[in-house]
mmJSON file of the N, C-alpha and C atoms, coordinates in Angstrom:
{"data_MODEL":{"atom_site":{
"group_PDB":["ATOM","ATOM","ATOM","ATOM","ATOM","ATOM","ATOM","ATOM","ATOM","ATOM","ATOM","ATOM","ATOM","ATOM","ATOM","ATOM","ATOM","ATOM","ATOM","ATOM","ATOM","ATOM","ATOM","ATOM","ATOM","ATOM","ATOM","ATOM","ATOM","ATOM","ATOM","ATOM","ATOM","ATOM","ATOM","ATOM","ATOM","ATOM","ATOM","ATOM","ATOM","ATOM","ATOM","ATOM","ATOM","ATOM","ATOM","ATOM","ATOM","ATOM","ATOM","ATOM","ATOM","ATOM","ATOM","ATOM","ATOM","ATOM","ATOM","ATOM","ATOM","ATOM","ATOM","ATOM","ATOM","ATOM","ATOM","ATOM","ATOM","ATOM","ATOM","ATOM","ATOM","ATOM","ATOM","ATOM","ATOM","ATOM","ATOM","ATOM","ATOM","ATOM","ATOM","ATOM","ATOM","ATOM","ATOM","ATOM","ATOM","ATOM","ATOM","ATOM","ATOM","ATOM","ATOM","ATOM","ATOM","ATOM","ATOM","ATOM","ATOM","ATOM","ATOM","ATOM","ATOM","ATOM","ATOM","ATOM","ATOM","ATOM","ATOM","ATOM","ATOM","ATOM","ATOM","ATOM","ATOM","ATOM","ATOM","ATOM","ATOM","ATOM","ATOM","ATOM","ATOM","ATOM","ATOM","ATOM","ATOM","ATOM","ATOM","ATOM","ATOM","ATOM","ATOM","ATOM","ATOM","ATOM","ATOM","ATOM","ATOM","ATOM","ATOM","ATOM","ATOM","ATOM","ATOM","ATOM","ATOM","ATOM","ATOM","ATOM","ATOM","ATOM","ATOM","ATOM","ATOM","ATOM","ATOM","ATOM","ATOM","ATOM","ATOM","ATOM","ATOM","ATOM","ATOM","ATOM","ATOM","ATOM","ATOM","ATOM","ATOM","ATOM","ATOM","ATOM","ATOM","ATOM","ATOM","ATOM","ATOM","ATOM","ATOM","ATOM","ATOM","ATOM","ATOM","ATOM","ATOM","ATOM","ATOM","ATOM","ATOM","ATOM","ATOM","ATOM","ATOM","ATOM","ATOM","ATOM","ATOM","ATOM","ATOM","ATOM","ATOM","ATOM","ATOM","ATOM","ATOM","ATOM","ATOM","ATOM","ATOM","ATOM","ATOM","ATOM","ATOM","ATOM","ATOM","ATOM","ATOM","ATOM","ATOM","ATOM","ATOM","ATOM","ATOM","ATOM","ATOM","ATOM","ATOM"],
"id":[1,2,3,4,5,6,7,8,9,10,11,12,13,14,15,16,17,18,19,20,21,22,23,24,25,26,27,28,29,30,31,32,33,34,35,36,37,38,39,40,41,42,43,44,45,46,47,48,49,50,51,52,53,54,55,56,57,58,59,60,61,62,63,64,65,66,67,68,69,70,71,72,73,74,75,76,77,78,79,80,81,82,83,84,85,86,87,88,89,90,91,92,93,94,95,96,97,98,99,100,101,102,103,104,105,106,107,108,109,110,111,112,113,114,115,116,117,118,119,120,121,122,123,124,125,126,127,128,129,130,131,132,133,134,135,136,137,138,139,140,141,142,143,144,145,146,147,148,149,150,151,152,153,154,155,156,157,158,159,160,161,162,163,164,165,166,167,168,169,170,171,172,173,174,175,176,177,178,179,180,181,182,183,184,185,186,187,188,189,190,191,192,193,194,195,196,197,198,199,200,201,202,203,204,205,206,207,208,209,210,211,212,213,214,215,216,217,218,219,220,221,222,223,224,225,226,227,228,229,230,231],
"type_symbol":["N","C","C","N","C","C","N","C","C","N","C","C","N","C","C","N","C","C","N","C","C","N","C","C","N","C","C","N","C","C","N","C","C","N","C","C","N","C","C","N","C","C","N","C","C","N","C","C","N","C","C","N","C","C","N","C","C","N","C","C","N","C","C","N","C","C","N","C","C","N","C","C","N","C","C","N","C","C","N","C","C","N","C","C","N","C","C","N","C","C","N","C","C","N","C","C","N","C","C","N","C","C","N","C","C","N","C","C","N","C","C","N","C","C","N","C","C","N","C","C","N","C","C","N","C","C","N","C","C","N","C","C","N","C","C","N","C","C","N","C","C","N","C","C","N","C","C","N","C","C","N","C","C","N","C","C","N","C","C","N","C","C","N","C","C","N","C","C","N","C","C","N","C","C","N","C","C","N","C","C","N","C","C","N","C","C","N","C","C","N","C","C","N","C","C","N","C","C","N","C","C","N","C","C","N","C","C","N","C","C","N","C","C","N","C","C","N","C","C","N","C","C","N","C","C","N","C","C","N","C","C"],
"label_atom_id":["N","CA","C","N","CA","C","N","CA","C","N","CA","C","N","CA","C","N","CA","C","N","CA","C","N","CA","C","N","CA","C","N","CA","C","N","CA","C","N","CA","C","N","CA","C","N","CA","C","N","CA","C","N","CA","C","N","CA","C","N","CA","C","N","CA","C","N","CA","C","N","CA","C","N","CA","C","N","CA","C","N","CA","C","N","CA","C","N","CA","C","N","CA","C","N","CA","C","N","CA","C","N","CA","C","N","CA","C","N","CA","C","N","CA","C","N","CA","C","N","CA","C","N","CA","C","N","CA","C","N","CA","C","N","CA","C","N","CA","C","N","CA","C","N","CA","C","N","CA","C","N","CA","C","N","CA","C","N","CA","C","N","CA","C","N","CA","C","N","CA","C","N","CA","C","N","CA","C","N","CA","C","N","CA","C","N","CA","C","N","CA","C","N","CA","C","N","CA","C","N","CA","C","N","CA","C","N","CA","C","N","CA","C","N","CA","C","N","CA","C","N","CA","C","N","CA","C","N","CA","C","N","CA","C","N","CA","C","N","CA","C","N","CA","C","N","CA","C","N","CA","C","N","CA","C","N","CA","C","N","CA","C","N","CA","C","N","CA","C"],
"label_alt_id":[null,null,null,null,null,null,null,null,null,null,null,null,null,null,null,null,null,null,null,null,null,null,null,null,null,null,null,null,null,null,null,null,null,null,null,null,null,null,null,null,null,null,null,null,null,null,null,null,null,null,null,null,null,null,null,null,null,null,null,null,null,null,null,null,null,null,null,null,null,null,null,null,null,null,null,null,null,null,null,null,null,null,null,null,null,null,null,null,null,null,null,null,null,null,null,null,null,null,null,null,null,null,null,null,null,null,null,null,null,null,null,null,null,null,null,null,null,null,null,null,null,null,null,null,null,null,null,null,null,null,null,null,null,null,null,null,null,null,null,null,null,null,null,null,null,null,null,null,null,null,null,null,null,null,null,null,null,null,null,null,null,null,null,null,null,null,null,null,null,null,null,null,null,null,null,null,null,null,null,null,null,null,null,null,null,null,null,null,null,null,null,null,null,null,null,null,null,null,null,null,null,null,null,null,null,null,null,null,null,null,null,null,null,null,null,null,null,null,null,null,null,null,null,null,null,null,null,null,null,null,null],
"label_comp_id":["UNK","UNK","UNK","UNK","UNK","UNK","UNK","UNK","UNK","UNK","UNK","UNK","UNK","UNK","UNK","UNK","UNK","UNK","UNK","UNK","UNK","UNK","UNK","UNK","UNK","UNK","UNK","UNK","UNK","UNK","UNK","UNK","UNK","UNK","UNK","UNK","UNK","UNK","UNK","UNK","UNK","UNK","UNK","UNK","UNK","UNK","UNK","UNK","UNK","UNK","UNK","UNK","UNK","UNK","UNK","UNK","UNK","UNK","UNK","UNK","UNK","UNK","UNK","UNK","UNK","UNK","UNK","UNK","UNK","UNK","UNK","UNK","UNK","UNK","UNK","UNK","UNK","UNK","UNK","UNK","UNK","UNK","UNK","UNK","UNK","UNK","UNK","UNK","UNK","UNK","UNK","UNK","UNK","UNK","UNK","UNK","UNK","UNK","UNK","UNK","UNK","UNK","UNK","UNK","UNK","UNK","UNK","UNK","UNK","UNK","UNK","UNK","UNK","UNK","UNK","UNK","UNK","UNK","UNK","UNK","UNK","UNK","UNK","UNK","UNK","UNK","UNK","UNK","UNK","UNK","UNK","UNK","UNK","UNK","UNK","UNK","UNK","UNK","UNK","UNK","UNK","UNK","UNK","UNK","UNK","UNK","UNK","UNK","UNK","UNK","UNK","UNK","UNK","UNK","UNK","UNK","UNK","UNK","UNK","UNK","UNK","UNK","UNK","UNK","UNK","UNK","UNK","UNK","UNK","UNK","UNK","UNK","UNK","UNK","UNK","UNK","UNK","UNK","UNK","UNK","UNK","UNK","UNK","UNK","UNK","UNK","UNK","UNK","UNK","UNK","UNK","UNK","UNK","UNK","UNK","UNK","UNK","UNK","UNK","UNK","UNK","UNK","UNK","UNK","UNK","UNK","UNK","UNK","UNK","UNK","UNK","UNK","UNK","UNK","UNK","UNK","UNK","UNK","UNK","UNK","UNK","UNK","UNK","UNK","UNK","UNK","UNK","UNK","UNK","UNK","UNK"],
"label_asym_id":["A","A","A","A","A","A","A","A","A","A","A","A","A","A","A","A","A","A","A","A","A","A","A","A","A","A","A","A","A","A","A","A","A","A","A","A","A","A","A","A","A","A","A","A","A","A","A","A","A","A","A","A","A","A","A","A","A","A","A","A","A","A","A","A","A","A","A","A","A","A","A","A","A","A","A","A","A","A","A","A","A","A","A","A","A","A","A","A","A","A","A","A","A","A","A","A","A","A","A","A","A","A","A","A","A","A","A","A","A","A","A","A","A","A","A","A","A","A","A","A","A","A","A","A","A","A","A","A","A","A","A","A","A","A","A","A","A","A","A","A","A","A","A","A","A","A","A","A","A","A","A","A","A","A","A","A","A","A","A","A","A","A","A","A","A","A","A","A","A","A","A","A","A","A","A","A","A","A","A","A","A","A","A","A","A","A","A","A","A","A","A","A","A","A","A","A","A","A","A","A","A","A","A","A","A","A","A","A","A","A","A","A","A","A","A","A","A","A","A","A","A","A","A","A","A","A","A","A","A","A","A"],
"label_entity_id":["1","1","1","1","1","1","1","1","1","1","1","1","1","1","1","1","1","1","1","1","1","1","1","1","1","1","1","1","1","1","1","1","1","1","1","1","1","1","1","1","1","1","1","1","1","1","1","1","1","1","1","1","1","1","1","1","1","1","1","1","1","1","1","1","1","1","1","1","1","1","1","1","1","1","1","1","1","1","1","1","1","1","1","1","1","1","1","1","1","1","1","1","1","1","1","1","1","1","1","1","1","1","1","1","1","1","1","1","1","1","1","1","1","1","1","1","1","1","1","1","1","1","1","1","1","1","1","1","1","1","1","1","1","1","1","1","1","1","1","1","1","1","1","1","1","1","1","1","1","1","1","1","1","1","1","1","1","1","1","1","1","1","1","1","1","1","1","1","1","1","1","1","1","1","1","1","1","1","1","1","1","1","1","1","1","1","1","1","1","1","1","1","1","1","1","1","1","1","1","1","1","1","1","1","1","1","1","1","1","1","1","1","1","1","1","1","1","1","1","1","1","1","1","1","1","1","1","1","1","1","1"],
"label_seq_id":[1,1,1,2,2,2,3,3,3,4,4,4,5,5,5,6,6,6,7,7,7,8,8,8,9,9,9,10,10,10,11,11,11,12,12,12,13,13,13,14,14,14,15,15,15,16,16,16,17,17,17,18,18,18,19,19,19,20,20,20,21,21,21,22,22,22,23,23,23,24,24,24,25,25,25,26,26,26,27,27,27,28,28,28,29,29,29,30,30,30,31,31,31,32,32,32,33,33,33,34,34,34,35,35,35,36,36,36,37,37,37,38,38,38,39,39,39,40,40,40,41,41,41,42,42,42,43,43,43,44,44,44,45,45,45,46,46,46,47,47,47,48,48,48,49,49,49,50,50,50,51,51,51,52,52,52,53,53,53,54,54,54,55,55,55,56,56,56,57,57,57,58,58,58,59,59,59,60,60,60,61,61,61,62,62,62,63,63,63,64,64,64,65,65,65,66,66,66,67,67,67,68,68,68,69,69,69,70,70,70,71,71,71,72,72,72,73,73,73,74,74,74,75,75,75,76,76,76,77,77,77],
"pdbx_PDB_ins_code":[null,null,null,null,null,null,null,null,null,null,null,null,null,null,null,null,null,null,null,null,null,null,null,null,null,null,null,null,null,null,null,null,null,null,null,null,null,null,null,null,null,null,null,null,null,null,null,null,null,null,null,null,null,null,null,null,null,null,null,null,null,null,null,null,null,null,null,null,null,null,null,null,null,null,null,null,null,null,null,null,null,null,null,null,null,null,null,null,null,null,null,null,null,null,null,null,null,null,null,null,null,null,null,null,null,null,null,null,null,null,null,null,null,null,null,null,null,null,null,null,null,null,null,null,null,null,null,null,null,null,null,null,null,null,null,null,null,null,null,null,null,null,null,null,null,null,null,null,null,null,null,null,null,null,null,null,null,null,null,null,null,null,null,null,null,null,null,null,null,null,null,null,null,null,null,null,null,null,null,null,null,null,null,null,null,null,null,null,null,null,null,null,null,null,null,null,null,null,null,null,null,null,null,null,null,null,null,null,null,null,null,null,null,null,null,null,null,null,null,null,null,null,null,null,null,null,null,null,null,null,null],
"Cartn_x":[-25.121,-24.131,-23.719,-22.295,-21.89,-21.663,-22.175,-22.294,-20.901,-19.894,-19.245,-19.553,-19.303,-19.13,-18.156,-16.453,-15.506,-14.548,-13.25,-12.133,-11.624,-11.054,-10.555,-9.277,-8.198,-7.004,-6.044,-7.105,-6.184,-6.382,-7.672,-7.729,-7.496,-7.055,-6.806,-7.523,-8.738,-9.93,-10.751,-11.607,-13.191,-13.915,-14.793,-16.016,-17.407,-18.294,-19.432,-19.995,-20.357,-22.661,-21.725,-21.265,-20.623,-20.014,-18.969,-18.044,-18.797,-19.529,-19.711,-20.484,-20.695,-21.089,-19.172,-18.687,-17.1,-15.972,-16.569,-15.633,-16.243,-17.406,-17.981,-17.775,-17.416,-16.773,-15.333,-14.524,-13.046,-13.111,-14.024,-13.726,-14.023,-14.963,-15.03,-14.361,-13.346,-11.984,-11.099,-10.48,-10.145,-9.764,-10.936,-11.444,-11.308,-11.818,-11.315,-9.774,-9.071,-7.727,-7.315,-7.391,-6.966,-7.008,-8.558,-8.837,-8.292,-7.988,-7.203,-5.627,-4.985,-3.657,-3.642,-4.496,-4.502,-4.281,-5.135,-5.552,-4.068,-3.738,-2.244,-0.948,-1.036,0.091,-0.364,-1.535,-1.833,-1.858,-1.687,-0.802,0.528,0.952,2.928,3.148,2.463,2.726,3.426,4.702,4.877,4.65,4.213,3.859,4.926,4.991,5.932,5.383,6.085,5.384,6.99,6.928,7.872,7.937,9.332,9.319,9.069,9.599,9.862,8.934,7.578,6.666,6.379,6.089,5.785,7.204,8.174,9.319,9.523,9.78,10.093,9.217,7.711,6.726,6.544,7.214,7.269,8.384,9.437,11.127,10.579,10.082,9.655,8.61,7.819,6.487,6.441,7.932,7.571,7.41,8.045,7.987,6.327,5.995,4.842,3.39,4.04,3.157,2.537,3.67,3.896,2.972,3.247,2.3,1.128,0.795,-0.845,-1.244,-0.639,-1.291,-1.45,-0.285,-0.906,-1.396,-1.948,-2.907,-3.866,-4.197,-5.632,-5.66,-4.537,-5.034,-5.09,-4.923,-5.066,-7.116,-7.083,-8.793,-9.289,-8.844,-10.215,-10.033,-9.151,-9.532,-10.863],
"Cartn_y":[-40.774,-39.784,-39.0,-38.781,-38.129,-36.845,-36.271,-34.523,-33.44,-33.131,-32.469,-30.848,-30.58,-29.466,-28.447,-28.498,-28.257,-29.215,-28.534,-29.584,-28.486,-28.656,-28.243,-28.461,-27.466,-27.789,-27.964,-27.485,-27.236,-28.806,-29.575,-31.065,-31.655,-31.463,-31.928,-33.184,-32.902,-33.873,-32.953,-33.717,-33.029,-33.441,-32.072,-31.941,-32.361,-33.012,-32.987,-33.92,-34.998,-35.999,-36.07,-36.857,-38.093,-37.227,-36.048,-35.444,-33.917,-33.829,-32.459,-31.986,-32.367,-32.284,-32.255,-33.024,-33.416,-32.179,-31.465,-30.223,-29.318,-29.525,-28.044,-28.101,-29.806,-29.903,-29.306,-29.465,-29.359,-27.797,-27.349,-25.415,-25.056,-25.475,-25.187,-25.824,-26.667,-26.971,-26.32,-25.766,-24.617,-23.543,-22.773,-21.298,-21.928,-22.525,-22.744,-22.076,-23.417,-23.953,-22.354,-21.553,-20.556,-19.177,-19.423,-18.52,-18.541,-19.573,-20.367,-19.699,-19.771,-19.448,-18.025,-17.375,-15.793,-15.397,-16.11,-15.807,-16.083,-17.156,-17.413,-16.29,-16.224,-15.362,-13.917,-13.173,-12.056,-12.069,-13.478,-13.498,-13.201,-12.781,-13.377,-11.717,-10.701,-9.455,-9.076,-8.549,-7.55,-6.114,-5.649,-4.595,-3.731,-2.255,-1.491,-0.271,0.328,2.25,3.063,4.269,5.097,6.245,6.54,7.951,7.371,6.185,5.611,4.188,4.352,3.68,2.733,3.437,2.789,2.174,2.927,2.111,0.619,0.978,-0.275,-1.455,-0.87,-2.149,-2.748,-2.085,-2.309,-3.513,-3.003,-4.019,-5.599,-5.72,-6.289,-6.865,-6.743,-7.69,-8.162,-7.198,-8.212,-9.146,-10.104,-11.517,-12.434,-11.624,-11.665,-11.504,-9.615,-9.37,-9.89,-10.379,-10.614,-12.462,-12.887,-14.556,-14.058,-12.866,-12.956,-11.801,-11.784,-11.25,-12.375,-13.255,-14.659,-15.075,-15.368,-16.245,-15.679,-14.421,-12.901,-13.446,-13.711,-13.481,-14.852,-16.363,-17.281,-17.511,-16.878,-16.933,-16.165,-14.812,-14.496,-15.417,-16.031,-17.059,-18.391],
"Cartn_z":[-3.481,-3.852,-2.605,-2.445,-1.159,-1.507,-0.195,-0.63,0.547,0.162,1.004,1.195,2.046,2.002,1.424,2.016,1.632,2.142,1.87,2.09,3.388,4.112,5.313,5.43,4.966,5.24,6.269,7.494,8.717,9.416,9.219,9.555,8.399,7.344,6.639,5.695,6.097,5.219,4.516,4.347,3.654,4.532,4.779,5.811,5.114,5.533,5.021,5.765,4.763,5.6,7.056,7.622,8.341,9.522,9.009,9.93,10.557,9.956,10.264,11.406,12.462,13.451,14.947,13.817,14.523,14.18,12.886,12.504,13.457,13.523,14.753,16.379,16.446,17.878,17.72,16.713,16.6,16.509,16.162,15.559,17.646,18.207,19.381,20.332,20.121,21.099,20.977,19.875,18.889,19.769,19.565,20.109,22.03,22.344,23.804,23.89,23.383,23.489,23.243,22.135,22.136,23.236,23.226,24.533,25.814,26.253,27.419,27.174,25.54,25.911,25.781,25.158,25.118,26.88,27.886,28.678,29.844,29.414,30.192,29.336,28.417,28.031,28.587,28.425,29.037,30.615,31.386,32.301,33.27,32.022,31.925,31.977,31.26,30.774,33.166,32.507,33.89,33.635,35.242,35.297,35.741,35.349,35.557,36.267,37.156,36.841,36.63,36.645,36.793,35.94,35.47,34.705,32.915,32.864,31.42,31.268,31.465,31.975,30.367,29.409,28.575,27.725,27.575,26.965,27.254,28.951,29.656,29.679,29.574,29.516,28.211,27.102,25.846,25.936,26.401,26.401,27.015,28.544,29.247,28.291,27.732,27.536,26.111,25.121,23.956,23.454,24.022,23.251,24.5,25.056,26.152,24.467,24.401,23.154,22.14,21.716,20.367,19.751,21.103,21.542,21.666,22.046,22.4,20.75,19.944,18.881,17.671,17.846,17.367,17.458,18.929,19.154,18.732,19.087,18.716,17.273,16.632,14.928,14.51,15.403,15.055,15.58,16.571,16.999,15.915,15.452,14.573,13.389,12.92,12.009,11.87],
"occupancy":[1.0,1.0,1.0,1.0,1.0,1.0,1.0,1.0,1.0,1.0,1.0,1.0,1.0,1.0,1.0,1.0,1.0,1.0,1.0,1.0,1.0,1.0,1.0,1.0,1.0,1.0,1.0,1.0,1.0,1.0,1.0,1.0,1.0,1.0,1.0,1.0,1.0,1.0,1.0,1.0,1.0,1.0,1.0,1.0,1.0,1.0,1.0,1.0,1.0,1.0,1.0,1.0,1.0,1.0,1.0,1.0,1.0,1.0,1.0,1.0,1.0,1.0,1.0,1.0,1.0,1.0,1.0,1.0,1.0,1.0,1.0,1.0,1.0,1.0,1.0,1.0,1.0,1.0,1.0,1.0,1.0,1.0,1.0,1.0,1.0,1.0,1.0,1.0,1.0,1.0,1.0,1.0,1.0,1.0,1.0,1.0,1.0,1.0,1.0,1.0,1.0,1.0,1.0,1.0,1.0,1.0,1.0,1.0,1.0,1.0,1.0,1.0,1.0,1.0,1.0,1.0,1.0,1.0,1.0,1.0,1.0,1.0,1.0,1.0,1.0,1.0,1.0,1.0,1.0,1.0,1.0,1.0,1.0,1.0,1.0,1.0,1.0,1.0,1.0,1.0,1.0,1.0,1.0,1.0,1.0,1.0,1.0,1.0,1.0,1.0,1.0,1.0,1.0,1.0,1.0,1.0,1.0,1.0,1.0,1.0,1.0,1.0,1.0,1.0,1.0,1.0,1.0,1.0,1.0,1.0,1.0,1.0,1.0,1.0,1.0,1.0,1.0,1.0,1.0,1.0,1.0,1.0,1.0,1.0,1.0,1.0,1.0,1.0,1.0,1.0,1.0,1.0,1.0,1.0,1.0,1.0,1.0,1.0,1.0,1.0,1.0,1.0,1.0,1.0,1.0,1.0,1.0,1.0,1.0,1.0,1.0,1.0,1.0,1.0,1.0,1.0,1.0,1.0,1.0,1.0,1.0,1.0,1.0,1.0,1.0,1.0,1.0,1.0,1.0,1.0,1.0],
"B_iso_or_equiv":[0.0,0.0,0.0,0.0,0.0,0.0,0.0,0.0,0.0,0.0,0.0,0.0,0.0,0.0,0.0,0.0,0.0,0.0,0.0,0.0,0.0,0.0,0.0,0.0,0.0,0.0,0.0,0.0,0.0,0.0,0.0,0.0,0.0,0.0,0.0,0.0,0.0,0.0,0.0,0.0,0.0,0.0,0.0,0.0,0.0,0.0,0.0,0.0,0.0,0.0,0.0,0.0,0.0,0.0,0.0,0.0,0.0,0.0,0.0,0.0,0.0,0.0,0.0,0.0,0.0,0.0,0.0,0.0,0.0,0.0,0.0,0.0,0.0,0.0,0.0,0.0,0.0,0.0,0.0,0.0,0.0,0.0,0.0,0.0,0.0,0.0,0.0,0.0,0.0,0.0,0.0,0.0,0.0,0.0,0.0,0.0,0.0,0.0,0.0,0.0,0.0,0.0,0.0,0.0,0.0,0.0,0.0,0.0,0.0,0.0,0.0,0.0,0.0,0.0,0.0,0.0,0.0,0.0,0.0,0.0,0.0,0.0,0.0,0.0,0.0,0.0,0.0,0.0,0.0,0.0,0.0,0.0,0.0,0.0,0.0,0.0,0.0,0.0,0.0,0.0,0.0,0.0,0.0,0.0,0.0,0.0,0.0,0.0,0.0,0.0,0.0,0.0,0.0,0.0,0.0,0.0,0.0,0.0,0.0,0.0,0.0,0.0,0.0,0.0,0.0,0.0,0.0,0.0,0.0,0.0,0.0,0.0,0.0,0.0,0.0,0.0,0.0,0.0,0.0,0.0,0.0,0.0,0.0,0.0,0.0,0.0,0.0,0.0,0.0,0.0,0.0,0.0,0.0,0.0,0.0,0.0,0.0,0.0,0.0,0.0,0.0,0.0,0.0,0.0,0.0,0.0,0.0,0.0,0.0,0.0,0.0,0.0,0.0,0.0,0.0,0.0,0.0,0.0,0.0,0.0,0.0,0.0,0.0,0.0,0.0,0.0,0.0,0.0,0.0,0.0,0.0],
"pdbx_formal_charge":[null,null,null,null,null,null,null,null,null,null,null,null,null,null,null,null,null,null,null,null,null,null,null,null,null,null,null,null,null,null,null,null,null,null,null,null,null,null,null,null,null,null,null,null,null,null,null,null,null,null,null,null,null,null,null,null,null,null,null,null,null,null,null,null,null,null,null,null,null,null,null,null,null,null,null,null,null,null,null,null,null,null,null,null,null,null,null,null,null,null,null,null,null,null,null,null,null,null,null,null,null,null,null,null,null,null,null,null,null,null,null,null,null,null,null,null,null,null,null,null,null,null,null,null,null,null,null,null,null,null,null,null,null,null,null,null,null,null,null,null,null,null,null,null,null,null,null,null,null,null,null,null,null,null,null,null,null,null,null,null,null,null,null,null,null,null,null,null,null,null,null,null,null,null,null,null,null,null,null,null,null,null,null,null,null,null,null,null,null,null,null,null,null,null,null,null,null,null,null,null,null,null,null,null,null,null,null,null,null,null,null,null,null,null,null,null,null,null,null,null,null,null,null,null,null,null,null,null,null,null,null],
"auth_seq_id":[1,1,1,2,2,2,3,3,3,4,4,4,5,5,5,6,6,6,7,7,7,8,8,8,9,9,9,10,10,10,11,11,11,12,12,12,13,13,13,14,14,14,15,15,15,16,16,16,17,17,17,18,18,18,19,19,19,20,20,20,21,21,21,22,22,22,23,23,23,24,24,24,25,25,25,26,26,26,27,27,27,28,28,28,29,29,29,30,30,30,31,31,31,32,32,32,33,33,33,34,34,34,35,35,35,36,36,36,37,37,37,38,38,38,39,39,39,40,40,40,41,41,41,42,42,42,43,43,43,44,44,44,45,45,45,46,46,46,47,47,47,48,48,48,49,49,49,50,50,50,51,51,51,52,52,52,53,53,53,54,54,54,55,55,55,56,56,56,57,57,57,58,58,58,59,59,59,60,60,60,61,61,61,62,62,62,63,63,63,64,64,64,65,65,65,66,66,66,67,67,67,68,68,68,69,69,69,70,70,70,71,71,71,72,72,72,73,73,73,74,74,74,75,75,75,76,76,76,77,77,77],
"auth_comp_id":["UNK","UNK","UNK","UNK","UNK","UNK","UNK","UNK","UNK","UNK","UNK","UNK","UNK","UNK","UNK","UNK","UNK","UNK","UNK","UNK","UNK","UNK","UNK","UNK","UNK","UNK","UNK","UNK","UNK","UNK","UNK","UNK","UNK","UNK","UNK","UNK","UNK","UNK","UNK","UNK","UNK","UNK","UNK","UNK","UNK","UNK","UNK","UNK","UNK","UNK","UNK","UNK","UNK","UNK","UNK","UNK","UNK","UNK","UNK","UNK","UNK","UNK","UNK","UNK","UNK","UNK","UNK","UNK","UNK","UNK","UNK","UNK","UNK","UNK","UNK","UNK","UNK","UNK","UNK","UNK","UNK","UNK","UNK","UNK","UNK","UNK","UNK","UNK","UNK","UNK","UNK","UNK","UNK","UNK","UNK","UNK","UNK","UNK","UNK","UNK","UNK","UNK","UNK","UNK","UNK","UNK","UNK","UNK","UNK","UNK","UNK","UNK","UNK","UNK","UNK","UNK","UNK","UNK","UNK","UNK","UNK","UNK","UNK","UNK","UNK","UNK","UNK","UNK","UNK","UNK","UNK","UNK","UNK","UNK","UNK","UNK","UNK","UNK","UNK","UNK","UNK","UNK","UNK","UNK","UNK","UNK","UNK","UNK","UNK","UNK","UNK","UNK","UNK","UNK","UNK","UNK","UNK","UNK","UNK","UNK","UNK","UNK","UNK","UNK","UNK","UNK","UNK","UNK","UNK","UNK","UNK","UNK","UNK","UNK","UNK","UNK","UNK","UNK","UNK","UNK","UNK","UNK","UNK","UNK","UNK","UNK","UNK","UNK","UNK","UNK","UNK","UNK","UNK","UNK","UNK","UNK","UNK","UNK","UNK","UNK","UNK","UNK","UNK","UNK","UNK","UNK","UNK","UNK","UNK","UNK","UNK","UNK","UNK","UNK","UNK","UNK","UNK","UNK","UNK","UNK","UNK","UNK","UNK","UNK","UNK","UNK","UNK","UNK","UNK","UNK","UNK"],
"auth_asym_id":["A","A","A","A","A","A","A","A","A","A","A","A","A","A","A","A","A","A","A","A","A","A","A","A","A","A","A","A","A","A","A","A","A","A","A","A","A","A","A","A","A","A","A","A","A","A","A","A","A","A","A","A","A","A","A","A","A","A","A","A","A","A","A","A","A","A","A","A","A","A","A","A","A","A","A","A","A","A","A","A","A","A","A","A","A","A","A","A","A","A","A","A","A","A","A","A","A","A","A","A","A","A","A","A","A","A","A","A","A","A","A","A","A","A","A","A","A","A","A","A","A","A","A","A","A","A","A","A","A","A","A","A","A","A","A","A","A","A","A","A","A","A","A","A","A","A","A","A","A","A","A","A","A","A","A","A","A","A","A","A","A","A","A","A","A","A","A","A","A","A","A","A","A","A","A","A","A","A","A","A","A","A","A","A","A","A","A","A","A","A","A","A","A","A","A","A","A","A","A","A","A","A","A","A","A","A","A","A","A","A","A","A","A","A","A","A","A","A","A","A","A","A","A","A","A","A","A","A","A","A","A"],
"auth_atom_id":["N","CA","C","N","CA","C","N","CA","C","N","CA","C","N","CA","C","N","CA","C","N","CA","C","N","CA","C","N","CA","C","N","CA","C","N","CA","C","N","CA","C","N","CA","C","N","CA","C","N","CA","C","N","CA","C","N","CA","C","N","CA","C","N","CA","C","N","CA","C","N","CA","C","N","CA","C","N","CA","C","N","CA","C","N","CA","C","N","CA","C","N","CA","C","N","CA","C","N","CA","C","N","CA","C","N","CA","C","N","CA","C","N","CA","C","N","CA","C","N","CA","C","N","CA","C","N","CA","C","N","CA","C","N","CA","C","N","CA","C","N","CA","C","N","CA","C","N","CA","C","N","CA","C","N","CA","C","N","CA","C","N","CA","C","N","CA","C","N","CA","C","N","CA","C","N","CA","C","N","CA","C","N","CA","C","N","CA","C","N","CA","C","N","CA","C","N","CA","C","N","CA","C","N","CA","C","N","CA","C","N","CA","C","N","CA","C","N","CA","C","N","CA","C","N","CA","C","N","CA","C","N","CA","C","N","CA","C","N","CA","C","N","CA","C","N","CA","C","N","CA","C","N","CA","C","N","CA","C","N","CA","C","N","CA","C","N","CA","C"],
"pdbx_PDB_model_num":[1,1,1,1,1,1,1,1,1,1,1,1,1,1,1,1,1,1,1,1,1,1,1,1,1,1,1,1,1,1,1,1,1,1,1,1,1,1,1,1,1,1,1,1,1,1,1,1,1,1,1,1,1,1,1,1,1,1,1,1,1,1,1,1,1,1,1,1,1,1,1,1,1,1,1,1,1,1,1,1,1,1,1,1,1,1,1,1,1,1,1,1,1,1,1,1,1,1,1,1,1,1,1,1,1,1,1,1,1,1,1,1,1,1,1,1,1,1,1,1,1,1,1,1,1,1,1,1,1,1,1,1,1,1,1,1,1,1,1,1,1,1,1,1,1,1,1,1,1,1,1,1,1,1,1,1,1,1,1,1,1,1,1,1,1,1,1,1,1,1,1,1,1,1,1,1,1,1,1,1,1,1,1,1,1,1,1,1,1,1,1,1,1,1,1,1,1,1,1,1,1,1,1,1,1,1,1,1,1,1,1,1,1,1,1,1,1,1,1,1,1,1,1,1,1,1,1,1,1,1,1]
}}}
């Protein structure tokens, strides 16, 4: 009798006897792969100084932002 664990929608199988040593390699290529792009997009952010310091670094880095809170909320998944 085969015993699963769950079904996994993001690989799109069922985890259990056979794979499950291969879902815990895939969850930790994962979290790499992510960490890696958090780490290049928090790259990209430009730096500003002046009188209107935070507006401007706001204008400048949103779509910078906005990639590294996806990715942030695709890792704590």
């Amino acid at each position: 009798m085969a015993t699963f664990d769950h079904h996994c929608f993001w690989i799109g199988n069922c985890v259990g006897e056979k794979n499950h040593s291969l879902f815990w390699w895939y969850l930790l290529c994962e979290t790499i792969t992510l960490a890696w792009a958090c780490s290049l997009i928090a790259s990209t952010f430009f730096y500003t100084n002046g009188a209107n310091f935070l507006s401007t670094w706001f204008m400048l880095n949103t779509p910078s932002l906005l990639c590294l809170l996806m990715c942030l909320g695709f890792l704590l998944m």
